[in-house]
C-alpha positions as CSV (number, residue, x, y, z in Angstrom):
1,X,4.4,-1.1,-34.8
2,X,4.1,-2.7,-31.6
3,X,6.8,-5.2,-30.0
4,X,4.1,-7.7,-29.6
5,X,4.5,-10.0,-32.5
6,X,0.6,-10.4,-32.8
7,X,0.9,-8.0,-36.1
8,X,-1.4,-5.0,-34.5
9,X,-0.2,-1.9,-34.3
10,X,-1.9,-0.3,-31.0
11,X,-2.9,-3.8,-29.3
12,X,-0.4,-4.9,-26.7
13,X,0.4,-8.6,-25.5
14,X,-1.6,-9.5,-22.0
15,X,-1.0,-11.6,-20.1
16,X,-2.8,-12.3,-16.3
17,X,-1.8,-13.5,-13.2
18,X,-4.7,-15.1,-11.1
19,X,-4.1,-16.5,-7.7
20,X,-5.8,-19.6,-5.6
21,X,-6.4,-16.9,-2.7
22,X,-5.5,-13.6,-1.7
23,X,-2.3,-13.2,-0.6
24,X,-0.4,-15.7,-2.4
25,X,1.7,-13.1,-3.8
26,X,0.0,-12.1,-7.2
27,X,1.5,-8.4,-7.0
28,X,4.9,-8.9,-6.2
29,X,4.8,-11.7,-8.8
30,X,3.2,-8.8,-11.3
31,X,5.5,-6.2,-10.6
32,X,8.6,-8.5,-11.1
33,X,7.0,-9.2,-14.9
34,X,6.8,-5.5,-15.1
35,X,10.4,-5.0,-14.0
36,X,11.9,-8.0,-16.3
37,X,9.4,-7.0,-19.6
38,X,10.9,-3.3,-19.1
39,X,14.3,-5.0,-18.7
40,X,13.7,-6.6,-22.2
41,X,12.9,-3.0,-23.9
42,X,9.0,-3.6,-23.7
43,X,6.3,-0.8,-23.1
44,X,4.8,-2.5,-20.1
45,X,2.3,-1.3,-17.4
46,X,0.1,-3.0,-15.0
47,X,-3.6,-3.2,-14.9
48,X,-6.0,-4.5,-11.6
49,X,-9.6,-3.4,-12.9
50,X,-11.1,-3.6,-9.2
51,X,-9.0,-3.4,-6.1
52,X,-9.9,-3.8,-2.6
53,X,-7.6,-1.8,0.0
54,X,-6.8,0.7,2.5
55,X,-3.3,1.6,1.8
56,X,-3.4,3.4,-2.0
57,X,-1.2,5.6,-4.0
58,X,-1.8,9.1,-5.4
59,X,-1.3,9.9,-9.2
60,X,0.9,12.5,-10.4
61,X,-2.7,14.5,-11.7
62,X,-4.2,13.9,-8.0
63,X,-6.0,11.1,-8.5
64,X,-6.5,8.0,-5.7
65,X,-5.6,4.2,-6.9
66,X,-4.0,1.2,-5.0
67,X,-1.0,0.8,-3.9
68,X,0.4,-2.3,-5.5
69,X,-0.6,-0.8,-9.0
70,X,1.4,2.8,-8.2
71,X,4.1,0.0,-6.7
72,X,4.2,-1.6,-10.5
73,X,4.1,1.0,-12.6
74,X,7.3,2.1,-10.8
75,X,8.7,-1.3,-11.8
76,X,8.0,-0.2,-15.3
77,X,9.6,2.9,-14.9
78,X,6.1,4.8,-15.8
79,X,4.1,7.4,-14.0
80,X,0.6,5.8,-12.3
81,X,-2.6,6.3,-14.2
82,X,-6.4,5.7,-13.1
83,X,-6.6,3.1,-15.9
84,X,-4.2,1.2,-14.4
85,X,-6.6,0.9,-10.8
86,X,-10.0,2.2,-12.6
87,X,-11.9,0.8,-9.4
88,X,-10.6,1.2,-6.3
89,X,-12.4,-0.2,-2.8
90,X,-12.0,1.4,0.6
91,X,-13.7,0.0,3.3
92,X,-15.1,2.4,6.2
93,X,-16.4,-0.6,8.5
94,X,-17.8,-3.9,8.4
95,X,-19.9,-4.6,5.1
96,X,-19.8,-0.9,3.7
97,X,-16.9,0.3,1.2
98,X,-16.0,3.7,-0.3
99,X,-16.0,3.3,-4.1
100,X,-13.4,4.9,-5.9
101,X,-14.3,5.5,-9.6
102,X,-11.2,6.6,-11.7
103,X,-9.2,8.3,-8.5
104,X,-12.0,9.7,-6.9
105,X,-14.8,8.7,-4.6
106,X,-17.8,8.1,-6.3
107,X,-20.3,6.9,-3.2
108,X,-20.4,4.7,0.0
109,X,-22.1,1.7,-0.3
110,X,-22.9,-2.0,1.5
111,X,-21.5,-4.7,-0.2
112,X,-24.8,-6.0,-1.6
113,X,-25.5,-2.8,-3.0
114,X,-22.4,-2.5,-4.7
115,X,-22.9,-6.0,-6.3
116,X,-26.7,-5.6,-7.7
117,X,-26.5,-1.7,-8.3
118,X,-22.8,-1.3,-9.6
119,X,-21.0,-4.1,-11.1
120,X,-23.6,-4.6,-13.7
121,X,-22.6,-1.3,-15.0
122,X,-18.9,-1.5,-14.6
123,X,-17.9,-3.8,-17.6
124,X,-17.5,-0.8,-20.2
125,X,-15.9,1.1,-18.0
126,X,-12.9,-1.5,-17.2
127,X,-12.5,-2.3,-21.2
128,X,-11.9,1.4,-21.9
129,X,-9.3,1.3,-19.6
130,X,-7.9,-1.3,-20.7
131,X,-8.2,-0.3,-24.3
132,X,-6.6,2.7,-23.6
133,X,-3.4,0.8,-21.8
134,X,-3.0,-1.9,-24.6
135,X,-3.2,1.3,-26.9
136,X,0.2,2.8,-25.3
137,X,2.0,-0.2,-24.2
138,X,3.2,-3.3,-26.0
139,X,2.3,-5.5,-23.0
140,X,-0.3,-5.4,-19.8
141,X,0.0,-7.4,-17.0
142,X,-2.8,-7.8,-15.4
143,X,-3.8,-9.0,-12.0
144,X,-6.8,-11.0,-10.6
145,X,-8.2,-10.1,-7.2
146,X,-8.6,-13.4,-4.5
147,X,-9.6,-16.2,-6.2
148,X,-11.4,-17.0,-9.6
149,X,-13.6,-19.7,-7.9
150,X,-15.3,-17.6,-5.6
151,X,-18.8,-19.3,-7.0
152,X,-21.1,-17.0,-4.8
153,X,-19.3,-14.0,-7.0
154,X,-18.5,-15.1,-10.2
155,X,-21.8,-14.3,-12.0
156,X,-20.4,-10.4,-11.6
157,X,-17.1,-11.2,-11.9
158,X,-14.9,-7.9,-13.4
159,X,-11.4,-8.9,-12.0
160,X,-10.5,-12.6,-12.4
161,X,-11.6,-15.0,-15.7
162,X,-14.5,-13.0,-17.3
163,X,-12.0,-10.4,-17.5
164,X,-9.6,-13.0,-19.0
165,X,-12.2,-13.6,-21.4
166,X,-13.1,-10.1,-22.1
167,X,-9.1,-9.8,-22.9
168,X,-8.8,-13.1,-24.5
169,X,-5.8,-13.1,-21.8
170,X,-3.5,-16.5,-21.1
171,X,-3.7,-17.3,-17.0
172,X,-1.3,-18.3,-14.8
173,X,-2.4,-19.4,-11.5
174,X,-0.4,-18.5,-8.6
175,X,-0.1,-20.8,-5.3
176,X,1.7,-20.1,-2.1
177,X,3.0,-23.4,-1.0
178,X,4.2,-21.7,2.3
179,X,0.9,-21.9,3.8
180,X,0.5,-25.4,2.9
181,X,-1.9,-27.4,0.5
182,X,-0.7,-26.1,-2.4
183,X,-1.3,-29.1,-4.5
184,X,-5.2,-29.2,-3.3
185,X,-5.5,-25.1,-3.6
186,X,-4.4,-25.9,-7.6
187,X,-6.1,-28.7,-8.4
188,X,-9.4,-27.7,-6.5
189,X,-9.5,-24.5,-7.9
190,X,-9.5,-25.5,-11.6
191,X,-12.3,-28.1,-10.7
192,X,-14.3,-25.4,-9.9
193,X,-13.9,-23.3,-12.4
194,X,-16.1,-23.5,-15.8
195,X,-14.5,-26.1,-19.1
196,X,-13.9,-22.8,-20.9
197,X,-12.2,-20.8,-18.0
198,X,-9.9,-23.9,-17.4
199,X,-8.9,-23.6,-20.8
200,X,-7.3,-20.5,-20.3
201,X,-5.2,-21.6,-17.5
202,X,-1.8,-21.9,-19.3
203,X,0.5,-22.6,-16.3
204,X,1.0,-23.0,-13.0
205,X,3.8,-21.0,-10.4
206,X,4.2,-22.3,-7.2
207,X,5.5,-19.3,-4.8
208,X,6.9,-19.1,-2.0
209,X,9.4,-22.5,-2.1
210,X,11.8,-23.1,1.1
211,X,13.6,-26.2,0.8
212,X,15.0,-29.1,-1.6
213,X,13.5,-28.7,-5.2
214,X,14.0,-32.1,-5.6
215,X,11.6,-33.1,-2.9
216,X,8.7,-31.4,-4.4
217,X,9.4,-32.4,-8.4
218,X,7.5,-35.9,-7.9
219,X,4.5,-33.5,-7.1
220,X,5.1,-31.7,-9.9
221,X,5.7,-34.1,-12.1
222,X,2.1,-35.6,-10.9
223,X,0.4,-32.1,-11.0
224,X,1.3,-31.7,-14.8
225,X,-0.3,-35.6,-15.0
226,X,-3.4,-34.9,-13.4
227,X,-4.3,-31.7,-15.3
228,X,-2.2,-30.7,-18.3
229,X,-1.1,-27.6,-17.4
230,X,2.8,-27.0,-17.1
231,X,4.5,-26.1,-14.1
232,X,6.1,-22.7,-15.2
233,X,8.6,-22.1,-12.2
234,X,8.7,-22.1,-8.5
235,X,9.7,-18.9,-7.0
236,X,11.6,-19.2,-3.8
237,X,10.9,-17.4,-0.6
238,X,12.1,-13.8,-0.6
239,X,12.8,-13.3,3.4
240,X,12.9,-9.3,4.4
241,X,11.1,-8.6,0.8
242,X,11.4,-4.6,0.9
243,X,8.4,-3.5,-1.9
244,X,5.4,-2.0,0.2
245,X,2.6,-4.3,0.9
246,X,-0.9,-3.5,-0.2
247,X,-3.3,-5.1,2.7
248,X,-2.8,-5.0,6.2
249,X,-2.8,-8.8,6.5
250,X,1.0,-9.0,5.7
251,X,1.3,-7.1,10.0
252,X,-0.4,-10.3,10.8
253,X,3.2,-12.2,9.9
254,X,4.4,-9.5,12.7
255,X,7.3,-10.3,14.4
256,X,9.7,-9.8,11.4
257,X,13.5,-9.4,12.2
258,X,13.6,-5.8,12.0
259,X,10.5,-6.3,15.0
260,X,12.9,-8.4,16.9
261,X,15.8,-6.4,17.8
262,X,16.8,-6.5,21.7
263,X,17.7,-3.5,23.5
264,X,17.4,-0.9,20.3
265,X,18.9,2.2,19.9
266,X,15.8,3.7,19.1
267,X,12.1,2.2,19.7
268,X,9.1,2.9,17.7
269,X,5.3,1.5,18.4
270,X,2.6,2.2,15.7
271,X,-0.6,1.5,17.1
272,X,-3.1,-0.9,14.7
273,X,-6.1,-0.2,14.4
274,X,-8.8,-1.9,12.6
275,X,-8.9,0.6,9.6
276,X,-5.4,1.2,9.4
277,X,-4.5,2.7,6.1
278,X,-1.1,3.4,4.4
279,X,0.7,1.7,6.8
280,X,4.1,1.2,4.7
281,X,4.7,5.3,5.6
282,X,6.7,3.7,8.7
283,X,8.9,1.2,6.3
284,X,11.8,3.5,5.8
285,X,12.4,3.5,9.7
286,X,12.8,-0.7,9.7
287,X,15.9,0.1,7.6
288,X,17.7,2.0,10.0
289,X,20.3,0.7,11.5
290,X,19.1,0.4,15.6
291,X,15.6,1.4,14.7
292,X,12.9,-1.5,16.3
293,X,9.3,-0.5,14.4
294,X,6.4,-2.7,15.9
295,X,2.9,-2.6,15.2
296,X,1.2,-3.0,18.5
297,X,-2.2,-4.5,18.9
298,X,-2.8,-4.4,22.8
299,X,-2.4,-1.6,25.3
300,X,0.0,-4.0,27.1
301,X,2.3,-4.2,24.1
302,X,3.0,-0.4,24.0
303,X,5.4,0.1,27.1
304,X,7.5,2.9,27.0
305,X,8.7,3.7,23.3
306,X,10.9,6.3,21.8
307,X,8.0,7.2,19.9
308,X,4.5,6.6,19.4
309,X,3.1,6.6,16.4
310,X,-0.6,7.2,15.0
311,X,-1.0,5.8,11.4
312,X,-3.6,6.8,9.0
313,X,-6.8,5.1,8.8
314,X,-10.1,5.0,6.6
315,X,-12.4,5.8,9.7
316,X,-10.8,8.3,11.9
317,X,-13.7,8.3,14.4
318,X,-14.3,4.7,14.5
319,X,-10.8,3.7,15.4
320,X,-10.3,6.9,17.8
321,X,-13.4,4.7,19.6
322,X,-11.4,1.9,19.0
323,X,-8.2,3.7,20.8
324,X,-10.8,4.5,23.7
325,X,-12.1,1.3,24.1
326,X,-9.1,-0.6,23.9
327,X,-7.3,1.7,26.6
328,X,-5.0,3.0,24.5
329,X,-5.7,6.7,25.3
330,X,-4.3,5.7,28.9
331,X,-1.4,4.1,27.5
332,X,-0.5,6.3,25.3
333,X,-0.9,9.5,28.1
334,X,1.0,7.1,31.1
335,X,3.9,6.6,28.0
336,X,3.8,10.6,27.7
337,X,4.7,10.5,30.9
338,X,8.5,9.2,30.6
339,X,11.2,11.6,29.3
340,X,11.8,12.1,25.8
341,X,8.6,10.2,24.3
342,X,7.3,11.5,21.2
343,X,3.5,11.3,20.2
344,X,3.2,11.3,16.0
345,X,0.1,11.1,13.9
346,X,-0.4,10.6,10.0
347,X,-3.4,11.8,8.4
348,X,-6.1,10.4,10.5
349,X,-3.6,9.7,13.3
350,X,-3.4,13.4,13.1
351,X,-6.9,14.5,13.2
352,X,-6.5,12.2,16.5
353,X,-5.0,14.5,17.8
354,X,-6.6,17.4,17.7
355,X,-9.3,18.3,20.4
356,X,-12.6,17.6,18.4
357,X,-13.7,15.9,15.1
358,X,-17.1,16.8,13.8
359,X,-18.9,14.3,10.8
360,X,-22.1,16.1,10.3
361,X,-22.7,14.3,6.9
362,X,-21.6,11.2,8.0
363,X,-18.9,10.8,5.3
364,X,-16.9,8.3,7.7
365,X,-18.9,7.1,10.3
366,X,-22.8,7.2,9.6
367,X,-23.4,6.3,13.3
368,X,-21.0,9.4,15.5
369,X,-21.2,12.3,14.2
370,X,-19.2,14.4,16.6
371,X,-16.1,12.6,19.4
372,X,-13.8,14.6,21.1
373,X,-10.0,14.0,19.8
374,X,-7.2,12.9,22.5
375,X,-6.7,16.6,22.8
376,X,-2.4,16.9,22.3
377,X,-3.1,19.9,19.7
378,X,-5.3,22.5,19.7
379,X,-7.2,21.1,16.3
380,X,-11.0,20.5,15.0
381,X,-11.6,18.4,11.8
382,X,-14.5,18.8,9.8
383,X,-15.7,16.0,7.8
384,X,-17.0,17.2,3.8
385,X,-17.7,15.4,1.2
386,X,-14.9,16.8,-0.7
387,X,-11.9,14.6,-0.7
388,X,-8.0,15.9,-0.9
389,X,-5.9,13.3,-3.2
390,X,-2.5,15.4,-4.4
391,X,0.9,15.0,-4.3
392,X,2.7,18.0,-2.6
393,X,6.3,19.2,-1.9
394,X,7.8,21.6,0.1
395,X,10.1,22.5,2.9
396,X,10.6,22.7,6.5
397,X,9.6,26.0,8.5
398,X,12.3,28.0,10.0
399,X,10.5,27.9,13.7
400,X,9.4,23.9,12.8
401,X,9.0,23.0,16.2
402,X,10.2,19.2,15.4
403,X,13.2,17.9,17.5
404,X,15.8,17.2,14.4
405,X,19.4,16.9,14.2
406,X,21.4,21.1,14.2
407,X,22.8,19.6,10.7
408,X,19.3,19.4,9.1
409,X,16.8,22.0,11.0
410,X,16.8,24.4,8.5
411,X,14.6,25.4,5.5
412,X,16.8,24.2,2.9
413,X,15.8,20.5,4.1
414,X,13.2,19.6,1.3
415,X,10.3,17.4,1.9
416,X,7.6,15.2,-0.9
417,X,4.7,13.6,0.1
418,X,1.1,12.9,-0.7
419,X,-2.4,13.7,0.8
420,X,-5.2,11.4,0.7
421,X,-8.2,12.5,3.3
422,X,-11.7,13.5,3.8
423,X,-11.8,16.1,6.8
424,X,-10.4,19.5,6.4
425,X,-8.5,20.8,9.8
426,X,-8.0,24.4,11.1
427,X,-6.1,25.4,14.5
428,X,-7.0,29.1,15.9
429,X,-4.4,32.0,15.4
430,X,-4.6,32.4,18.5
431,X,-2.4,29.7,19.9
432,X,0.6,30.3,17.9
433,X,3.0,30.9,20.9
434,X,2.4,27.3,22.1
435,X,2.0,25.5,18.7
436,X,3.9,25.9,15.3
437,X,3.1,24.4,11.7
438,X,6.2,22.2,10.3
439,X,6.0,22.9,6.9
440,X,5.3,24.6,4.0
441,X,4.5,22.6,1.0
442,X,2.5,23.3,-2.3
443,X,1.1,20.8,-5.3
444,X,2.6,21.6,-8.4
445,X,2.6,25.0,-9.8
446,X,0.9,26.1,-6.7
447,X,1.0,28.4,-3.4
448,X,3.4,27.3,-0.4
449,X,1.3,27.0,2.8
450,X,1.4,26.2,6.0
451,X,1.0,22.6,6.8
452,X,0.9,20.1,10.1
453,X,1.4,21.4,13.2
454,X,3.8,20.6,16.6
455,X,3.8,21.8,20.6
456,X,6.8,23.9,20.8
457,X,8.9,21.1,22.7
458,X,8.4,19.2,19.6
459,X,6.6,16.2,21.9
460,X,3.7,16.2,20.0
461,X,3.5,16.6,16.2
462,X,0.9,15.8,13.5
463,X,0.9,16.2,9.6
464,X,-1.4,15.0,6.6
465,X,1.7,14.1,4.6
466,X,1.7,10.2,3.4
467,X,5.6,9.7,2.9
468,X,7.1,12.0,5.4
469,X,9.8,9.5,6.0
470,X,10.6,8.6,2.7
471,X,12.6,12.0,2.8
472,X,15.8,10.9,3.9
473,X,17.2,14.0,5.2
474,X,14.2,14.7,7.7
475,X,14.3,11.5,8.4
476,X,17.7,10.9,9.5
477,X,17.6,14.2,11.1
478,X,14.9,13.4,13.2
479,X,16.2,9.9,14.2
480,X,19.6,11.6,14.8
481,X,17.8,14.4,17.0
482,X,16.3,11.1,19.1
483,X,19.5,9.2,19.1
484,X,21.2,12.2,20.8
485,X,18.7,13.3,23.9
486,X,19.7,9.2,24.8
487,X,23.9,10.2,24.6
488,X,24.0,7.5,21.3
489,X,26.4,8.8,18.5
490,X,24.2,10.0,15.3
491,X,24.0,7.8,12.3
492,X,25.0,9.2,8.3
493,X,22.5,9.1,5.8
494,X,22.6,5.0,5.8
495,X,20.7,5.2,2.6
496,X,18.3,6.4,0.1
497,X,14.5,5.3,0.3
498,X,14.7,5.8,-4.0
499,X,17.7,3.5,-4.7
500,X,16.4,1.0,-2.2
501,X,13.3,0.5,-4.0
502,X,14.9,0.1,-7.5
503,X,17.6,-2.2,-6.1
504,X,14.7,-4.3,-4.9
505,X,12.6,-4.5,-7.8
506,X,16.0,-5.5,-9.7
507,X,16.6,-8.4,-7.0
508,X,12.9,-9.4,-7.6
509,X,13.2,-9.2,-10.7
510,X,16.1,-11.4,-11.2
511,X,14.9,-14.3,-8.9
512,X,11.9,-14.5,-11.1
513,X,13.8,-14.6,-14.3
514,X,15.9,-17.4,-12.8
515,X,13.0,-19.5,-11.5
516,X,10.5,-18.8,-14.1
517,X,10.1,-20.0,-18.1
518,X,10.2,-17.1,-19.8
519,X,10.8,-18.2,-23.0
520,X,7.2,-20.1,-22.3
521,X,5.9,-16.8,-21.1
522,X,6.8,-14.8,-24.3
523,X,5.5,-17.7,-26.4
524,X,2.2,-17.6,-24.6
525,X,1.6,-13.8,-25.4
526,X,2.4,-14.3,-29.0
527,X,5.9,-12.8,-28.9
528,X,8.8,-14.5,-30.4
């Protein structure tokens, strides 16, 4: 029998978080309801039937969903599943999208086209899902995507109240009062919704609070007035939040403190480009103690780092025009210049590198077919229409040409990761003297092979491997390798990327609980 209290075996509680924009802080908000219901001895998992965004998460079976869904089903202390993300958007450029259909690509399409030709079909699809997740569970959270009052999109609506409807779900509508207006974001958004989409609007959380509480309660107090709705908590401001962000919009908030630091010990740029994807492989290194990661935007802003770094992206071609256009390409060869500079590339960063990137099929870019990398590695990527999504683990190479600390260059030093690309990339055998692979890593129950690739004076180094510094021996090896050629003392293991992330869902967790009614929040899913 289910936990639920609703007296069906099978059919978990719901409950939904909607939000008055994007960005308000729906998924942390989620995944800190995951965290507490799990707390509380409940089956919980998230559910986000149609997600928009670059920076996604790969499923123990191999299959591609977003991020913030992976990020809560970790809160709930349960492996990832499609249902949990059964649509997943990726946009290439302006207007057109890859669409993700249970983990894997399905077709590329404009945004009109998706709307008239797709979402009319996708309603049976996103129930099954969720069938099958309140058939496992006693409770789904489940998040809305921007806002419910979109009116130009609400006729196709799959992710915000007609999927509240289709889930006879209880809302709460989030608000961010940090960027201001929050009382006109609340009040104007259930005037535009619908008499029986208001109704399911059961309370309100204000996110995001800095200052007296007493202050705001007079707005409050007239909020609850005005509409009927109950305020159900105001979260406070979380400053240096440490869960990995979904959208790209949270670098816009760039400088944070880690950004700050003057005079580091060690100083990292990742370049931004305009299809930047899994950008949270870099959080590990804001931890480190002496370790300044900025995301640089300008040519001007790169100077002359410890390391440069080449992030993945959604359109490899069209942001390696981007890098050309932008001067980065001179940047980045006058900051190869100074001693000791490293040059790293992720995924598509990676292909960057290489000396030529062919897209006969136009699987990324429809309008290039073939560009000329930046030419570090002796590389050439070929786009197909197959797409790699798995989860791999290995171990370094004895001859990985990688500049890391004596303690940890040796093939005992595992290494986890995930792949998510299109293009498929081969280097010639004959060029082994000059360039080495790193490592050699396998998906499960399968062959070790061969995998990224370096210049022998470990300058210049390039891998497909999402994560690579989540491993916290490489990493601290590698920052340790760096803090020595400048004459700075090496660093311990500060900590583990693992333990950090529970800590923090904990933390989250608890500052919910403490601002939130959740007696009022059990009560509204029927469970006493």
């Amino acid at each position: 029998m289910s936990k639920t209290g609703n007296g069906e075996s099978g059919s978990a509680a719901v409950l939904m978080l909607q939000g008055t924009a994007s960005d308000v802080g729906k998924s942390v908000i989620t995944a800190a309801l995951c965290r507490i219901f799990m707390q509380d001895g409940f089956r919980t998992a998230p559910f986000k039937s149609q997600n928009m965004a670059l920076n996604s998460y790969v499923t123990v079976d191999g299959k591609e969903i977003g991020r913030a869904q992976g990020m809560q089903a970790e809160a709930c202390g349960i492996e990832a599943t499609t249902d949990m993300n059964p649509i997943l958007i990726k946009p290439t450029h302006d207007m057109h999208s890859q669409i993700v259909v249970h983990g894997r690509p399905l077709t590329n399409m404009s945004a009109a086209e998706y709307r008239s030709n797709y979402l009319p079909t996708a309603k049976p699809l996103v129930l099954e899902s969720l069938g099958r997740l309140r058939s496992a569970y006693d409770i789904v959270v489940m998040e809305g995507a921007g806002s419910p009052a979109e009116i130009n999109l609400k006729d196709r609506d799959i992710v915000n109240m007609n999927l509240a409807d289709w889930a006879d779900s209880p809302v709460l509508l989030v608000a961010d009062i940090d960027r201001g207006g929050v009382f006109a974001f609340l009040v104007g958004t259930l005037e535009l919704l619908e008499p029986h989409e208001r109704k399911r609007v059961k309370g309100f959380i204000i996110n995001k609070f800095r200052g007296d509480l007493s202050l705001l309660q007079p707005g409050l107090d007239w909020l609850e007035e005005r509409t009927g709705i109950p305020v159900l908590g105001v979260l406070p401001y979380i400053h240096d939040l440490r869960l990995e962000a979904e959208d790209s919009v949270v670098l816009d908030k760039q400088p944070l403190k880690k950004q700050q630091t003057e005079s580091p010990d060690i100083d990292i740029a990742v370049i931004r480009t305009p299809r930047i994807s899994n950008f949270t492989d870099v959080d590990p290194l804001k931890e480190e103690p002496g370790v300044c990661v900025r995301f640089v935007s300008k040519p001007t802003e790169l100077g002359n780092p410890d390391v440069i770094i080449l992030p993945g992206t959604k359109n490899t071609i069209g942001d390696l025009a981007y890098i050309r256009s932008e001067g980065f390409e001179t940047a980045i060869a006058e900051a190869m210049h100074s001693a000791g500079t490293q040059l790293v590339g992720i995924c598509g960063g990676y292909q960057m590198l290489g000396k030529k990137l062919s897209d006969p099929s136009g699987m990324e870019n429809s309008q290039v077919q073939e560009m000329n990398g930046l030419g570090y590695l002796p590389l050439t990527t070929l786009f197909t229409e197959e797409k790699r999504t798995v989860r791999v683990s290995g171990n370094l190479l004895e001859r990985c040409p990688i500049p890391l600390d004596e303690l940890y260059h040796n093939p005992s030093v595992q290494v986890e990761g995930y792949e998510i690309h299109m293009g498929s990339t081969t280097a010639p055998e004959d060029i082994e003297a000059k360039t080495y692979p790193l490592f050699e890593v396998a998906e499960a129950g399968g062959t070790l092979k061969p995998e990224g690739r370096g210049t022998a004076d470990g300058r210049v180094w390039g891998t497909y491997l999402h994560g690579i510094f989540h491993n916290d021996e490489f990493r601290t090896g590698w920052l340790n390798a760096i803090r020595k050629a400048k004459g700075l003392e090496r660093e311990a293991g500060t900590f583990s990327v693992k333990e950090l992330k529970e800590k923090e869902f904990d933390l989250v967790a608890e500052s919910v609980r403490k601002h939130l009614r959740m007696d009022a929040i059990y009560k509204l899913m029927g469970i006493g």
